[in-house]
C-alpha positions as CSV (number, residue, x, y, z in Angstrom):
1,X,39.8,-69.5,174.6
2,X,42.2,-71.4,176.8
3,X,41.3,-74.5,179.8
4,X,40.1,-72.6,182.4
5,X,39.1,-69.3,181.5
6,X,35.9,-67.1,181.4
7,X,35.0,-64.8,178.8
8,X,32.0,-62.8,178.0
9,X,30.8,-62.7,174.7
10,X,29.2,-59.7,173.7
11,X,27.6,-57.3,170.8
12,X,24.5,-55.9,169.2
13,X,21.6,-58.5,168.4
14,X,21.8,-60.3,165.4
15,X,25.6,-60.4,165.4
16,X,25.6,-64.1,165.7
17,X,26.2,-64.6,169.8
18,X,23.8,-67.5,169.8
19,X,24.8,-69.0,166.7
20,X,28.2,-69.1,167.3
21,X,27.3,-71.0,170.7
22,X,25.7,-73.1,169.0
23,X,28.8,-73.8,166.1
24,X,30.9,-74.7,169.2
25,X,28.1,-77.0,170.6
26,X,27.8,-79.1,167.2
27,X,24.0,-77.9,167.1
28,X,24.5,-75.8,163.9
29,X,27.0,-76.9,161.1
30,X,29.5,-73.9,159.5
31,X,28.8,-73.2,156.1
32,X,32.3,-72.6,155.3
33,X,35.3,-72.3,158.0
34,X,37.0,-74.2,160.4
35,X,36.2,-75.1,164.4
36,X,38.5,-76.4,167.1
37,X,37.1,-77.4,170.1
38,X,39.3,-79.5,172.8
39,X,41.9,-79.2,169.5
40,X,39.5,-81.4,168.0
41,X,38.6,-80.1,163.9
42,X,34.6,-80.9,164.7
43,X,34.7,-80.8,160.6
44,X,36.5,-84.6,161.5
45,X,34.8,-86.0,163.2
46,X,31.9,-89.0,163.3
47,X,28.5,-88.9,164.7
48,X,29.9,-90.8,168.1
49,X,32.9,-88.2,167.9
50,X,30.6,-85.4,168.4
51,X,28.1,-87.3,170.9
52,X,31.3,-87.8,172.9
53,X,32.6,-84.2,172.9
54,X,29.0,-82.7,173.6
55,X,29.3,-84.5,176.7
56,X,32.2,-82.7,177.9
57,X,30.0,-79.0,176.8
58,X,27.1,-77.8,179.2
59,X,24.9,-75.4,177.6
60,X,22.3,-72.7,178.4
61,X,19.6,-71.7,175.7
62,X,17.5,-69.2,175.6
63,X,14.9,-71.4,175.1
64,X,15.7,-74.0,177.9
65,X,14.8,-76.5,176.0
66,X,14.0,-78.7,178.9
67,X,11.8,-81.9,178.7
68,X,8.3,-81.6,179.1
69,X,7.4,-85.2,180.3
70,X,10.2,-85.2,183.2
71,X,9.9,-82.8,186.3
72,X,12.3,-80.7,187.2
73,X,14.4,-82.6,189.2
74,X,14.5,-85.5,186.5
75,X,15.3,-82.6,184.2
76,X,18.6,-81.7,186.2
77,X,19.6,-85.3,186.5
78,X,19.7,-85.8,182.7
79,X,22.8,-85.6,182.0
80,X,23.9,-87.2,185.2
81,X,22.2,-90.4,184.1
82,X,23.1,-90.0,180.1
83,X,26.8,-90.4,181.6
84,X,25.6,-93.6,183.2
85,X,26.4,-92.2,187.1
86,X,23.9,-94.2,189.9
87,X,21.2,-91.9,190.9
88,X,22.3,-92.7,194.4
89,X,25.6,-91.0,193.7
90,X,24.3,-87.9,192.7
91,X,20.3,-87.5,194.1
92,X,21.5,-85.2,197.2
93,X,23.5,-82.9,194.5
94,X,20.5,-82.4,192.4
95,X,18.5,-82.0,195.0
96,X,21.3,-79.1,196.8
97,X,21.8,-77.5,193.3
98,X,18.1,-77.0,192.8
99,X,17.7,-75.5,196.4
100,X,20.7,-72.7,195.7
101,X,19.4,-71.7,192.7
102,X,16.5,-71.0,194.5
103,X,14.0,-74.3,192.8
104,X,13.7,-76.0,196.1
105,X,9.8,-75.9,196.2
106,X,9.6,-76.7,192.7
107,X,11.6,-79.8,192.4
108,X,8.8,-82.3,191.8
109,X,7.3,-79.5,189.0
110,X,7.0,-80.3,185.7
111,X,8.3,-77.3,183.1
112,X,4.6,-76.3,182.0
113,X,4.2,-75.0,185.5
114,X,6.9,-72.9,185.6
115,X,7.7,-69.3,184.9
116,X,9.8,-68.5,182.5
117,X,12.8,-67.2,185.5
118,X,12.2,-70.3,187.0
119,X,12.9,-72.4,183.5
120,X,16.2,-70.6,183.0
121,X,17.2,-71.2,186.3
122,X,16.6,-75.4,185.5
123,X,18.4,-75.0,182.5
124,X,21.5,-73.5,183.8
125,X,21.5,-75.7,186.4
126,X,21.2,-79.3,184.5
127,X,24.0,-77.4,182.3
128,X,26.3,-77.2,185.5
129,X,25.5,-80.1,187.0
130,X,27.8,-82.6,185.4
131,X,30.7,-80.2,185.9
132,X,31.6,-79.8,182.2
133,X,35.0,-78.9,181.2
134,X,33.3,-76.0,179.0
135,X,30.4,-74.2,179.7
136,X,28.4,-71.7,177.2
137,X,25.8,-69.6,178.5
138,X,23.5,-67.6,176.2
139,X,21.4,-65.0,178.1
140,X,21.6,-65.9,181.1
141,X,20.1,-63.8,183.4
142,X,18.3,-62.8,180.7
143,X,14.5,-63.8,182.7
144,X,15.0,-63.4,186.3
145,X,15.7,-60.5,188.6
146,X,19.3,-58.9,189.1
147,X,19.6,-60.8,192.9
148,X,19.3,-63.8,191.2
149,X,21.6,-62.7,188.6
150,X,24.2,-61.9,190.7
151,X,23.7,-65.5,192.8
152,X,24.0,-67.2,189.0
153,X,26.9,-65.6,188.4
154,X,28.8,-66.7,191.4
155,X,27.8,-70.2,190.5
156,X,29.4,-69.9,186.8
157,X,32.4,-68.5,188.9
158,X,32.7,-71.4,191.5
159,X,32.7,-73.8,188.6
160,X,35.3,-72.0,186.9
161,X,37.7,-71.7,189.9
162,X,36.7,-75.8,189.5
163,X,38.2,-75.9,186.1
164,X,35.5,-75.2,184.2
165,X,36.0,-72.6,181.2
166,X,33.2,-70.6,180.6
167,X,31.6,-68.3,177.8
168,X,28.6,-65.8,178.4
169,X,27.0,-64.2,175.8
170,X,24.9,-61.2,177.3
171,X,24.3,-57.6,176.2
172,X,23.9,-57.3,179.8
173,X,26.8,-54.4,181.0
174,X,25.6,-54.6,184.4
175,X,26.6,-58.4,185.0
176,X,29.6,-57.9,182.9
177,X,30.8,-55.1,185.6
178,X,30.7,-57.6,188.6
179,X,33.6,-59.4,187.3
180,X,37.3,-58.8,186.0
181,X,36.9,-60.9,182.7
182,X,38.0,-60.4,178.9
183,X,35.1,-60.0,176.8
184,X,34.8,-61.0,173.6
185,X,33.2,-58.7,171.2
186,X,31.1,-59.8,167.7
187,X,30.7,-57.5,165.5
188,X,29.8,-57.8,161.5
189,X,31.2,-61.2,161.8
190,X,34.5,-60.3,163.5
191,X,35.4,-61.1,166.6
192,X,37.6,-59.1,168.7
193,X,39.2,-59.8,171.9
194,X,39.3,-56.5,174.6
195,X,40.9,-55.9,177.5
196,X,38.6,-56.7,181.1
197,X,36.0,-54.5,182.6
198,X,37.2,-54.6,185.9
199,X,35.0,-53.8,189.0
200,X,34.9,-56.8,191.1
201,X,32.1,-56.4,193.8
């Protein structure tokens, strides 16, 4: 996967879409192998090694995993204030960001309160907020409605045209056929690179 580029990652469940995310995100440790990421062997590295590449990776789970005790505002600004920024600096963008993705009457809500649409729609945006220089994505769209689909897809392409290289895992064809992108296929533990399904709407 080169600087810049956006790839979906694709294939039956239980092929290891999430897991592999997660390899690249330093979450899960290989059993055997090697990993590059940022031409960094992660198999090198110290504690504060990884800490400091994570920070340059925004991820999406399909469990959110968003903080219970902060609202969802505070939850957006995370890692905005683990990178030390002034909230003054970058209040009006959480705020804006929240409001596109269509969270604007729910800022001030804390995650218990929301529905599970509205808790993918936090996660993916506190995953975009600090414009990361790689972006992994794992379902989604996977919990809200194909308008809003679409509307999240255009924000993972914005930030891309920004720089930003991005990987999707989805077994959703439908999103994959919005945009001309190579998509990476798992399969019994192989992955293989095919050509883009192109219909660009």
């Amino acid at each position: 996967v080169h600087p810049g580029s956006f790839h979906f990652l694709t294939g039956p469940s239980g092929a290891g879409k999430t897991s592999l995310l997660r390899l690249l995100f330093m979450s899960l440790r290989p059993s055997r192998g090697l990993i590059f990421v940022f031409g960094e062997n992660l198999a090198d590295l110290a504690p504060a090694g990884r800490a400091a590449l994570r920070r340059r990776i925004g991820i999406v789970f399909q469990d959110f995993r968003l903080l219970d005790h902060l609202t969802t505002w505070e939850n957006v600004a995370l890692p905005l204030r683990v990178m030390g920024r002034n909230e003054s600096d970058y209040a009006d963008d959480v705020t804006d960001l929240l409001h596109w993705v269509g969270l604007g009457n729910r800022i001030h809500a804390y995650p218990e309160t929301l529905s599970g649409g509205e808790k993918q729609r936090a996660a993916i945006a506190r995953a975009v907020i600090g414009r990361p220089e790689l972006l992994l994505a794992d379902e989604p769209t996977g919990n809200v409605d194909p308008a809003i689909g679409n509307r999240l897809l255009r924000l993972f392409v914005e930030l891309n045209r920004l720089g930003t290289s991005v990987i999707i895992a989805t077994h959703d064809y439908g999103l994959m056929e919005q945009l001309e992108a190579p998509r990476l296929m798992l399969q019994e533990g192989q992955l293989q690179v095919g050509a883009p399904q192109i219909t660009a709407r």
